[in-house]
C-alpha atoms as an extended CHARMM CRD file, in Angstrom:
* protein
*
       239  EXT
         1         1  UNK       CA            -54.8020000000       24.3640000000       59.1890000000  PROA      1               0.0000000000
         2         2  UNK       CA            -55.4260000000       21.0000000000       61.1890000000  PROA      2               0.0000000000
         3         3  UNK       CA            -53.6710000000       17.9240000000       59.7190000000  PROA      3               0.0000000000
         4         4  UNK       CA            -56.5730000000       16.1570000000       58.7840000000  PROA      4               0.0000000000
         5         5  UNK       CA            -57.6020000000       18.9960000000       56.7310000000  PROA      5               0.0000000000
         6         6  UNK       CA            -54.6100000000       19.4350000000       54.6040000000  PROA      6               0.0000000000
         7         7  UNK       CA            -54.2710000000       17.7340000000       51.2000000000  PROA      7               0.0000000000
         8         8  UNK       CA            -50.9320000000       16.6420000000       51.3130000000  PROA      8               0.0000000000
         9         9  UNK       CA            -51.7770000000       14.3510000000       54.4990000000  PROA      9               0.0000000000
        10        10  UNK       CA            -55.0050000000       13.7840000000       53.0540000000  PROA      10              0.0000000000
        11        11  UNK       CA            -53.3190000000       12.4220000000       49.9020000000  PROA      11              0.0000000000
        12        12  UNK       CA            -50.9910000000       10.2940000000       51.2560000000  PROA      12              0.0000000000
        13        13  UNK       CA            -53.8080000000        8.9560000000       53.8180000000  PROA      13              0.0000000000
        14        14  UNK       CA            -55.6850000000        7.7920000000       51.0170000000  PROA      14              0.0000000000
        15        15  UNK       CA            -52.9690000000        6.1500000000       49.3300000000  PROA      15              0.0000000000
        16        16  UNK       CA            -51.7820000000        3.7930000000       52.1100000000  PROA      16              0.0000000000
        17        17  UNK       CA            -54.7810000000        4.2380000000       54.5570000000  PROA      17              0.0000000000
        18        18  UNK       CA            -58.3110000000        2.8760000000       55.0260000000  PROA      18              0.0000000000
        19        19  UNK       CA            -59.9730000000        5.4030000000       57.3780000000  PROA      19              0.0000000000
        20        20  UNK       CA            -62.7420000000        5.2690000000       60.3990000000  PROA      20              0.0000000000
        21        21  UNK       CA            -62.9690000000        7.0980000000       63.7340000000  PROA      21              0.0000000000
        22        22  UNK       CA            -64.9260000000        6.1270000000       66.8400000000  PROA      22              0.0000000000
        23        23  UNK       CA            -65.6030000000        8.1060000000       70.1800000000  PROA      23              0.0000000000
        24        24  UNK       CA            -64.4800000000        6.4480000000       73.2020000000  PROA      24              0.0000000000
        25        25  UNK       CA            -63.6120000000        9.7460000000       75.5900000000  PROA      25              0.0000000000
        26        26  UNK       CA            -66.5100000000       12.0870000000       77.0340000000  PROA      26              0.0000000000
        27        27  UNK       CA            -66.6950000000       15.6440000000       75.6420000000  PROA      27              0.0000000000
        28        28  UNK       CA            -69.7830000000       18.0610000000       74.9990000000  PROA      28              0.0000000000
        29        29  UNK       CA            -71.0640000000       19.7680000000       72.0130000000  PROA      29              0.0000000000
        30        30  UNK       CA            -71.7020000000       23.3170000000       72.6510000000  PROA      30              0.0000000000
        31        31  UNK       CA            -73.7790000000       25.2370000000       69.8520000000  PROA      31              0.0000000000
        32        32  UNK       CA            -72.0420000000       23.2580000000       67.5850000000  PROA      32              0.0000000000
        33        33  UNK       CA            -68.8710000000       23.3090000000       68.7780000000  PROA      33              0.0000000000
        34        34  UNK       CA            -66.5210000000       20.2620000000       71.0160000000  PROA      34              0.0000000000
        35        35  UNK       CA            -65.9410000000       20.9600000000       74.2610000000  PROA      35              0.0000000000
        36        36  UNK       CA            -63.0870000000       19.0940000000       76.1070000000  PROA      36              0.0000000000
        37        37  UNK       CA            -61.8270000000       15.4900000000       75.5260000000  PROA      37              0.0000000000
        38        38  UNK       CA            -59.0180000000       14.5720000000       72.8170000000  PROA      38              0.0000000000
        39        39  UNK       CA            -58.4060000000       12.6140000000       70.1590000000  PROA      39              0.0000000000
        40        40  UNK       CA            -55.7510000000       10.1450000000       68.9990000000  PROA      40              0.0000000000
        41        41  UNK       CA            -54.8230000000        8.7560000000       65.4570000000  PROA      41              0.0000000000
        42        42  UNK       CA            -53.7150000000        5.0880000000       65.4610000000  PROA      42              0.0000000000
        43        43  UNK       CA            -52.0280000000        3.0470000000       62.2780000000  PROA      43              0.0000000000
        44        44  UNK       CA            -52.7840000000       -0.1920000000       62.0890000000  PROA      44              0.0000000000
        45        45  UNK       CA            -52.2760000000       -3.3520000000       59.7010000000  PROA      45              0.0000000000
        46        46  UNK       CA            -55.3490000000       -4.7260000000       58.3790000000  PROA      46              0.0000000000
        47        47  UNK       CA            -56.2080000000       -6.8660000000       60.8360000000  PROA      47              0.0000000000
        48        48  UNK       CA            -56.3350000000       -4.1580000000       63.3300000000  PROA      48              0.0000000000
        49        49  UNK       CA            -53.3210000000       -4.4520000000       65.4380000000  PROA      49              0.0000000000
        50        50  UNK       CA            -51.3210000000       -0.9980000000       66.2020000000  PROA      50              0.0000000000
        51        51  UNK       CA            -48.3950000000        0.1030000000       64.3270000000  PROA      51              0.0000000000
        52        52  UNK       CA            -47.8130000000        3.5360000000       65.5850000000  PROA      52              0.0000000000
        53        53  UNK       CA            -50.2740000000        6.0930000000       66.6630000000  PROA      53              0.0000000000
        54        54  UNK       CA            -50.2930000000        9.9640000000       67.4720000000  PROA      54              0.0000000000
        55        55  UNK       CA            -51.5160000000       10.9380000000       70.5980000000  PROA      55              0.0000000000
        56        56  UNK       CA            -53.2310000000       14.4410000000       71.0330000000  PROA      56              0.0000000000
        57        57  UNK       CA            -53.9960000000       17.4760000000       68.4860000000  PROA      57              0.0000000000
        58        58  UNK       CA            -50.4920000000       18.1140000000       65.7700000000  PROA      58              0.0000000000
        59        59  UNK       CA            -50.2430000000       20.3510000000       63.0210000000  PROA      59              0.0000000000
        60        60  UNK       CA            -49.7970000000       18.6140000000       59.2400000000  PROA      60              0.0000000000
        61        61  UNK       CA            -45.9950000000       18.4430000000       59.5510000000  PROA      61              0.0000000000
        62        62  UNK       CA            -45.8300000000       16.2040000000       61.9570000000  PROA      62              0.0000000000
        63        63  UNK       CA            -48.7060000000       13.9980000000       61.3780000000  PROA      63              0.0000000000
        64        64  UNK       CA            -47.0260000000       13.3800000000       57.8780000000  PROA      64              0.0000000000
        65        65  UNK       CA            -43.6590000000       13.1540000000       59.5230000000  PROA      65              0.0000000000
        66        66  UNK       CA            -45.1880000000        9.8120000000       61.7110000000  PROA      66              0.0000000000
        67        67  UNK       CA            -47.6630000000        8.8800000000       58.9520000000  PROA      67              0.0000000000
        68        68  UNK       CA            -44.4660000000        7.9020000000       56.3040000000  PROA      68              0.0000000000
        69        69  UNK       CA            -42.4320000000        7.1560000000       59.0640000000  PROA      69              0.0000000000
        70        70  UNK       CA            -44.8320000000        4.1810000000       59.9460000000  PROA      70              0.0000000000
        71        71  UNK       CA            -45.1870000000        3.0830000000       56.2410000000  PROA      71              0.0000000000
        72        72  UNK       CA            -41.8540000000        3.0240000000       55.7640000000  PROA      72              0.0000000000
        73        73  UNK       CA            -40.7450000000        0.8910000000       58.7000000000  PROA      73              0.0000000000
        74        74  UNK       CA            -43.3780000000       -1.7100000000       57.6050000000  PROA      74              0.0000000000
        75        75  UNK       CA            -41.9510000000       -1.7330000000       54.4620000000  PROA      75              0.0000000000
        76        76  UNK       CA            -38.3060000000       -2.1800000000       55.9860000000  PROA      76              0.0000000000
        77        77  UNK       CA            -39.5180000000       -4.8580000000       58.3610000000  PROA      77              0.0000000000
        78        78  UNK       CA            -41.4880000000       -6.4820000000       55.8680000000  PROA      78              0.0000000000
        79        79  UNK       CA            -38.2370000000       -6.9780000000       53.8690000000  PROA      79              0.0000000000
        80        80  UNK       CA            -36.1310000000       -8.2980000000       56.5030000000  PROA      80              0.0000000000
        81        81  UNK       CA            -38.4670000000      -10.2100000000       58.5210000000  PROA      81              0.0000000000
        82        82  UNK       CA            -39.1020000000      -12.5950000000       55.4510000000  PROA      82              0.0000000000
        83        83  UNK       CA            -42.5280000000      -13.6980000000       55.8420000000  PROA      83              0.0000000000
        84        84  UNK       CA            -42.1850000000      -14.4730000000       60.2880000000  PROA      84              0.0000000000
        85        85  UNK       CA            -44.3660000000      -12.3810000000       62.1500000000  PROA      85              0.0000000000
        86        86  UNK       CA            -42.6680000000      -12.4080000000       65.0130000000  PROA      86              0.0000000000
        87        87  UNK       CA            -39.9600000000      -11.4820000000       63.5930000000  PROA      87              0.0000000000
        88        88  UNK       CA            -41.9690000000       -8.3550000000       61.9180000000  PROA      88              0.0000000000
        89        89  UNK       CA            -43.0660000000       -7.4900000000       65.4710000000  PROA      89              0.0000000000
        90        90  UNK       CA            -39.6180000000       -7.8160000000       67.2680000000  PROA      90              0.0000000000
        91        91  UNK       CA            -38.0200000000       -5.2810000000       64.6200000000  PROA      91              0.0000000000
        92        92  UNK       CA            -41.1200000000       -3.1140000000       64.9540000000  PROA      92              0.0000000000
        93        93  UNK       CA            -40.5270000000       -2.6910000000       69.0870000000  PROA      93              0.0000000000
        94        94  UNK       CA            -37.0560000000       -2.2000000000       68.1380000000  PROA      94              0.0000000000
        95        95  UNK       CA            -37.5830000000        0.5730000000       65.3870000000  PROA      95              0.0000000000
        96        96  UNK       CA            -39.6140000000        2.3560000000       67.8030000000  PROA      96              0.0000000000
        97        97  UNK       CA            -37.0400000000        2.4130000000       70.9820000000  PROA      97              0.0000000000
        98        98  UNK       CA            -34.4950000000        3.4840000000       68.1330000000  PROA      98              0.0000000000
        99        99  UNK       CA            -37.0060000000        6.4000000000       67.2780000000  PROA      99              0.0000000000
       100       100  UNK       CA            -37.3420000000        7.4970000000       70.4920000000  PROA      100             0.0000000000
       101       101  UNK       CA            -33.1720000000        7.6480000000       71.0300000000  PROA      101             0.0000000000
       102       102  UNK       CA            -32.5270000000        9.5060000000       68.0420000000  PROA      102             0.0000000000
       103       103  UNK       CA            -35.7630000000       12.2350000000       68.2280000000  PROA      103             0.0000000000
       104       104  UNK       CA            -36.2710000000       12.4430000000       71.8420000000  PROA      104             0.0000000000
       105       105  UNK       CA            -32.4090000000       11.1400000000       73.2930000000  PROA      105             0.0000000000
       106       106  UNK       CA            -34.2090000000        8.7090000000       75.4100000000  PROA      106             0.0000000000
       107       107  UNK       CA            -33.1880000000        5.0970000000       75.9650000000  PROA      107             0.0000000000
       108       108  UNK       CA            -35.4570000000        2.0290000000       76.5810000000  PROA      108             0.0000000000
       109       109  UNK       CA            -35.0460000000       -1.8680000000       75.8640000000  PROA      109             0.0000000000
       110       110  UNK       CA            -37.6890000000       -2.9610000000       73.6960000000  PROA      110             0.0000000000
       111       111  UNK       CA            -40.0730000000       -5.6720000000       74.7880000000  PROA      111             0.0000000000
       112       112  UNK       CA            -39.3990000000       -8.3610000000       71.9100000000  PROA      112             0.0000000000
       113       113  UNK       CA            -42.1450000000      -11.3130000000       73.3340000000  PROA      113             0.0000000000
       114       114  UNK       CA            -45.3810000000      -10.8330000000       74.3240000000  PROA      114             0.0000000000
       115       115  UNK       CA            -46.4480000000      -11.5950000000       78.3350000000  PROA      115             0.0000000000
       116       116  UNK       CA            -49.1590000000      -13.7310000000       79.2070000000  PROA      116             0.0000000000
       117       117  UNK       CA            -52.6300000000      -12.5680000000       78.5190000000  PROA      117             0.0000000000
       118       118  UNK       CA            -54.4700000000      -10.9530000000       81.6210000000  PROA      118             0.0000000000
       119       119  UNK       CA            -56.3230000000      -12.8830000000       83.8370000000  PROA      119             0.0000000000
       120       120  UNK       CA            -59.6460000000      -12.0090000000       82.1930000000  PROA      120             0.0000000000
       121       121  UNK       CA            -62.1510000000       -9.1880000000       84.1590000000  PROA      121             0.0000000000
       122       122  UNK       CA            -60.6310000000       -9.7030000000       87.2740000000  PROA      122             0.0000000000
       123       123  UNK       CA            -57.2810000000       -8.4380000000       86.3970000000  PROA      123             0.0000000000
       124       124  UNK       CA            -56.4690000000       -4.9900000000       87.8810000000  PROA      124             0.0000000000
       125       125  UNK       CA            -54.4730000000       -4.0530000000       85.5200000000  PROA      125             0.0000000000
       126       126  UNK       CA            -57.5000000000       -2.7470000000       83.5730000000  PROA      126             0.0000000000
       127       127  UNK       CA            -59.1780000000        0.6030000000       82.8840000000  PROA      127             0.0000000000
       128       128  UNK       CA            -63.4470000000        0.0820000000       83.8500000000  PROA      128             0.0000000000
       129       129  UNK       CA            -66.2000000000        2.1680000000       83.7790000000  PROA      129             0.0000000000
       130       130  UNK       CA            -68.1040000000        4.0510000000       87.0700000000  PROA      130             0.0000000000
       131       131  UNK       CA            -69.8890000000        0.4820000000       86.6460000000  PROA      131             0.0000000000
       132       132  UNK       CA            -66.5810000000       -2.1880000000       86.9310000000  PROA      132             0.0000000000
       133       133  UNK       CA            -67.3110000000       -2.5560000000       83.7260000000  PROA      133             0.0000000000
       134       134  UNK       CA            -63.8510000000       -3.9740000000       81.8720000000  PROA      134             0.0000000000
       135       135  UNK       CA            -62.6450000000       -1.3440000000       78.8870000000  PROA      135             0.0000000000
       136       136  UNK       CA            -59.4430000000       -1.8750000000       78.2010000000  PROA      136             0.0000000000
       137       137  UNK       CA            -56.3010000000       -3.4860000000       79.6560000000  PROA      137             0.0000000000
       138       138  UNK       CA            -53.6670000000       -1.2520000000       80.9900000000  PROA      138             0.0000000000
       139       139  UNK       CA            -50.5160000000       -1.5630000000       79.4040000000  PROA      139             0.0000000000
       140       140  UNK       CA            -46.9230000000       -1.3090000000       81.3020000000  PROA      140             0.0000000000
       141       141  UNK       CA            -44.4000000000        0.8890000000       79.2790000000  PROA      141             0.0000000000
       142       142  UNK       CA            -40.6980000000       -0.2730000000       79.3430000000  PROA      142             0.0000000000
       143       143  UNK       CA            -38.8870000000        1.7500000000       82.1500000000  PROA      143             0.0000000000
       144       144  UNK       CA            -36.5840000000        4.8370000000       80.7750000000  PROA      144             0.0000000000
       145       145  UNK       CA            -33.5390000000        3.5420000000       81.3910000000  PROA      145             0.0000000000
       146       146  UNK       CA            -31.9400000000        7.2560000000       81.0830000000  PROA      146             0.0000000000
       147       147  UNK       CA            -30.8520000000        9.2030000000       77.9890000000  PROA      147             0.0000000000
       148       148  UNK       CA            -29.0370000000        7.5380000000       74.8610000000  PROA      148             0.0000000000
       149       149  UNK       CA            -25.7060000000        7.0920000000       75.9220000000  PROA      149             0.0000000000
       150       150  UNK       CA            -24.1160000000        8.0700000000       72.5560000000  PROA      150             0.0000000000
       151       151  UNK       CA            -25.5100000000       11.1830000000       73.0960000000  PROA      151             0.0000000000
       152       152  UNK       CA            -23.1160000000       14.0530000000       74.2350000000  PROA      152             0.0000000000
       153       153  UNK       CA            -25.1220000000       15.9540000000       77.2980000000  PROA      153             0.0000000000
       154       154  UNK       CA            -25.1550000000       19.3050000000       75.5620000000  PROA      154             0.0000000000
       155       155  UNK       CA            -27.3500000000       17.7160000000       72.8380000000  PROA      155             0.0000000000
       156       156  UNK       CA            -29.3120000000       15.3310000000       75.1370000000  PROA      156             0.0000000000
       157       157  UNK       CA            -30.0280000000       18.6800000000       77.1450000000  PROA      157             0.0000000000
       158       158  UNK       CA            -31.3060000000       20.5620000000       73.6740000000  PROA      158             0.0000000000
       159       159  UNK       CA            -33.2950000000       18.0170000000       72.8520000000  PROA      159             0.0000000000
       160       160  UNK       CA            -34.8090000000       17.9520000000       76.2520000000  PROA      160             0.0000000000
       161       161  UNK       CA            -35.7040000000       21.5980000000       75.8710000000  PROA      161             0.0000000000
       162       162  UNK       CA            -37.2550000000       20.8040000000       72.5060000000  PROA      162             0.0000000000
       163       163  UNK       CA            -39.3270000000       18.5330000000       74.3880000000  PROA      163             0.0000000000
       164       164  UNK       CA            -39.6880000000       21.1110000000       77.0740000000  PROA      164             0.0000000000
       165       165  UNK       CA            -42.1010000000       23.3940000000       74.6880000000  PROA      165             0.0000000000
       166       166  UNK       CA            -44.1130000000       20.7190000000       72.9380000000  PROA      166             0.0000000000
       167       167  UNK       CA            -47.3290000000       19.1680000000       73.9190000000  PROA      167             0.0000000000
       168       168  UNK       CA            -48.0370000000       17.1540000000       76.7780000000  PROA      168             0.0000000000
       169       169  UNK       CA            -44.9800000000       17.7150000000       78.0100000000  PROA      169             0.0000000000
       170       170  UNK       CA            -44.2430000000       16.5820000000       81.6220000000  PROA      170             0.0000000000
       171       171  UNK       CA            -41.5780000000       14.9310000000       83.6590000000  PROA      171             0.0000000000
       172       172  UNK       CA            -40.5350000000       11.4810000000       84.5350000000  PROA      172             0.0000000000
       173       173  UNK       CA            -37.3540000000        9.5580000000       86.3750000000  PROA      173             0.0000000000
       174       174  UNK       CA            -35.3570000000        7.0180000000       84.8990000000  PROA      174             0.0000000000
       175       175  UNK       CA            -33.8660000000        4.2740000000       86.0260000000  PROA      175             0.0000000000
       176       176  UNK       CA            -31.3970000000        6.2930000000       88.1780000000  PROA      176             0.0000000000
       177       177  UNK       CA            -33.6060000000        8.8910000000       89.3630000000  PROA      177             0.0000000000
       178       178  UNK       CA            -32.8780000000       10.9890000000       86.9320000000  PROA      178             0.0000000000
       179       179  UNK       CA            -35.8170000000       13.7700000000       85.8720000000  PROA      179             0.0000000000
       180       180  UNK       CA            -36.2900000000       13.9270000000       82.0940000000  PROA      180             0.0000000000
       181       181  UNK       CA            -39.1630000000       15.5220000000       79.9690000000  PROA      181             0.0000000000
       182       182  UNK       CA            -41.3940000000       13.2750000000       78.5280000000  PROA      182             0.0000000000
       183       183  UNK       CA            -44.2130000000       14.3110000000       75.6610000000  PROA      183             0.0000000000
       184       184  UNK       CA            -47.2540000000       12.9210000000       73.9700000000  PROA      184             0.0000000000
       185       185  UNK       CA            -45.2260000000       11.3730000000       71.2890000000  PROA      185             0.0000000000
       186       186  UNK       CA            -42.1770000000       10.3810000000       72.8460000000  PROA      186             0.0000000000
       187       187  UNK       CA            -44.3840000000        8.4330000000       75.4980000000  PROA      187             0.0000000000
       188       188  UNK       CA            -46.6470000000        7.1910000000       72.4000000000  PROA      188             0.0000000000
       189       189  UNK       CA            -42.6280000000        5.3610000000       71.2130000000  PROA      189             0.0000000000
       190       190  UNK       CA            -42.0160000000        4.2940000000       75.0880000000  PROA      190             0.0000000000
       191       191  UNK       CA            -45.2080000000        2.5150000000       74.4920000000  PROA      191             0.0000000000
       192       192  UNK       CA            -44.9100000000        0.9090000000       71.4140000000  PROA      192             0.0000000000
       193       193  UNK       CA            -41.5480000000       -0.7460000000       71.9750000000  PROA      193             0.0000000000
       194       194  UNK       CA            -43.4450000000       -2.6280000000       74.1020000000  PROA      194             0.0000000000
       195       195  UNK       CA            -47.0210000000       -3.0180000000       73.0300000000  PROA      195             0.0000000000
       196       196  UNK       CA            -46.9820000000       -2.4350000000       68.6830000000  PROA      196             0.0000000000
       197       197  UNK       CA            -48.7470000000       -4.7480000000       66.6610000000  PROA      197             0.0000000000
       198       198  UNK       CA            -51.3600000000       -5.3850000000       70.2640000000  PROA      198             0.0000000000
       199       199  UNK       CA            -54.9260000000       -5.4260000000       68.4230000000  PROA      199             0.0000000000
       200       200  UNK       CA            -56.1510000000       -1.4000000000       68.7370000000  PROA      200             0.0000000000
       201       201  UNK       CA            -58.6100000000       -2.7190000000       71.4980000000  PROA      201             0.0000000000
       202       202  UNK       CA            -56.2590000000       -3.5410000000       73.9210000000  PROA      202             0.0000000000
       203       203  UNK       CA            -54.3040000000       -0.3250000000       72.6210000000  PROA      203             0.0000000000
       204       204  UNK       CA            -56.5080000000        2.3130000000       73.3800000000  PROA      204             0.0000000000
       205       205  UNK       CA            -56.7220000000        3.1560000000       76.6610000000  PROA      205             0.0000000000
       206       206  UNK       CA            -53.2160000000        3.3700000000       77.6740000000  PROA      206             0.0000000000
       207       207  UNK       CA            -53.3780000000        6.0220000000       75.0160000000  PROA      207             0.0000000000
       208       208  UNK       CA            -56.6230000000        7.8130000000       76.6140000000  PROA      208             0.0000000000
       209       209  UNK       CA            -55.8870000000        7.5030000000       79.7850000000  PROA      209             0.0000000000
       210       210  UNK       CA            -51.7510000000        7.1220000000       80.4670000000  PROA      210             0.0000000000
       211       211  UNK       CA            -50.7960000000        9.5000000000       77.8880000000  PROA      211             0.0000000000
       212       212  UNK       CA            -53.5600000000       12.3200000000       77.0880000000  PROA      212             0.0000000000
       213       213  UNK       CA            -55.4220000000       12.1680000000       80.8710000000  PROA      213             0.0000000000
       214       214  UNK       CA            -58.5940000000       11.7270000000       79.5390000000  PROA      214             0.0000000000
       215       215  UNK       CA            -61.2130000000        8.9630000000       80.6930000000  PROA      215             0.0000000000
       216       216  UNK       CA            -62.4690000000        6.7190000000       78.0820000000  PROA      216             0.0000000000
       217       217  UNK       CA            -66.0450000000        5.9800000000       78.3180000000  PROA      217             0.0000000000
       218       218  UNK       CA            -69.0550000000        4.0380000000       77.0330000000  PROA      218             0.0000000000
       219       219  UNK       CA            -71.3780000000        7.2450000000       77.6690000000  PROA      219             0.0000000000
       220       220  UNK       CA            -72.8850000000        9.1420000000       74.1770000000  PROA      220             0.0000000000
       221       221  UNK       CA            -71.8580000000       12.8280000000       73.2600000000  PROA      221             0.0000000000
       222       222  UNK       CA            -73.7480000000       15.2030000000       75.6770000000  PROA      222             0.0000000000
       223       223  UNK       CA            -74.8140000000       17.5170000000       73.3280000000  PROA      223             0.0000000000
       224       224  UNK       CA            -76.1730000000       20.8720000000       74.9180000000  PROA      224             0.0000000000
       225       225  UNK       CA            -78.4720000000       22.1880000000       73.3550000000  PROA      225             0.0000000000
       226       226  UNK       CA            -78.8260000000       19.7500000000       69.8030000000  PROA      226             0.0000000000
       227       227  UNK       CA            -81.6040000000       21.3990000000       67.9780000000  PROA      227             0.0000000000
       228       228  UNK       CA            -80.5520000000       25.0960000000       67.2350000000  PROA      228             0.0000000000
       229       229  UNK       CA            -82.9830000000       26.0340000000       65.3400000000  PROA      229             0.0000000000
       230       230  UNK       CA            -85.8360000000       25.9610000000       67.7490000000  PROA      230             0.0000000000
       231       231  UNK       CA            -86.3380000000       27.7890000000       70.9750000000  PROA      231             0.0000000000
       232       232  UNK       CA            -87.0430000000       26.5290000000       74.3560000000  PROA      232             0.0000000000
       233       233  UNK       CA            -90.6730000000       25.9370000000       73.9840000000  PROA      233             0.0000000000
       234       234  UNK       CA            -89.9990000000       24.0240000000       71.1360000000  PROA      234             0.0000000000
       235       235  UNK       CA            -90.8020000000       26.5070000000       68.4150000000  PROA      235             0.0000000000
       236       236  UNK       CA            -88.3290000000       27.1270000000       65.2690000000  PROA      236             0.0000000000
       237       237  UNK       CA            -86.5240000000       29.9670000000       64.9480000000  PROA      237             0.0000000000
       238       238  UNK       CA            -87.0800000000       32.5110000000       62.1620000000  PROA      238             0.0000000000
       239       239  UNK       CA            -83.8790000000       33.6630000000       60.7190000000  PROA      239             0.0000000000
């Protein structure tokens, strides 16, 4: 069963959630069905800035596992950031680096401050469409600087298997050259001890593009084929 579709998630969703989807990848519909693309969950405050997100397809188990993990560390940083926003954001970036150590055994400094805004559409560091139009910024992780040093290297190497066999798994070098496994998720954490609480706009297509490979674009659903019931002359089909 498909996380979305279970009624635990769906539940809990409710409860702490308000929901809406948009397309922003290409894909086809294909007698009914969705052909290619990807999709992407993102948790946001209410004003629309990014809290934590899951990138790619997971089963209900681990969407809930990052759905009360996210409600629970705004509820933490709520408590200790006392009302200062930046505060709330610096122990956000830091949650998430911490995350990453203790489920993935990967180490990066979270970025704390925010850098200057980009230098509007002429910026390169920006994903366009086939027409130069501007999407979305691109969004530098925080380097890996190599795995968690508390970490014994039997357990960083299990965990690194783990990674090994779950999705979107691929590799990357630290700061010393070192090869490590990265995955949807784990990169999802790199990302966000950077970048949480960035409005969802300027969020997006690192996700798309960086992490799931896909190309985010302005272009409807190509739908083959959209009216089922009729043949190619135009004439319904008796059942």
């Amino acid at each position: 069963m498909s996380a979305l579709n279970n009624p635990e998630v769906g539940k809990y969703v409710n409860e702490h959630f308000v929901s809406a989807f948009q397309k922003v990848a290409t894909f086809k519909i294909v007698n009914g069905a969705k052909q290619g693309g990807n999709v992407a969950a993102y948790f946001c405050a209410p004003d629309g800035r990014v809290l934590h997100c899951v990138a790619g397809p997971v089963d209900a188990q681990a969407f809930l596992h990052e759905l009360k993990w996210t409600v629970d560390t705004a509820k933490t940083c709520i408590k200790e950031s006392k009302g200062n926003g930046a505060k709330f954001k610096e122990l956000f970036r830091i949650a998430h680096a911490d995350k990453l150590r203790q489920e993935f055994g990967i180490a990066v400094s979270p970025v704390t401050y925010d850098p200057p805004e980009a230098m509007g559409d002429n910026d390169s560091l920006t994903y366009r469409d086939p027409t130069g139009r501007p999407l979305a910024p691109k969004l530098p992780p925080p380097p890996i600087d190599g795995p968690d040093v508390k970490l014994t290297e039997a357990k960083f190497q299990e965990m690194q298997k783990n990674a090994a066999g779950a999705p979107g798994n691929r590799m990357a070098m630290d700061a010393r050259g070192r090869r490590v496994v990265v995955t949807n998720q784990s990169l999802v954490h790199q990302v966000m001890a950077a970048h949480s609480l960035v409005p969802i706009e300027k969020v997006y297509g690192t996700v798309f593009e960086n992490i799931l490979g896909e190309k985010i674009s302005t272009k409807p659903v190509d739908v083959v084929k959209p009216f089922t019931w009729l043949d190619k002359q135009g004439n319904r089909i008796r059942q």
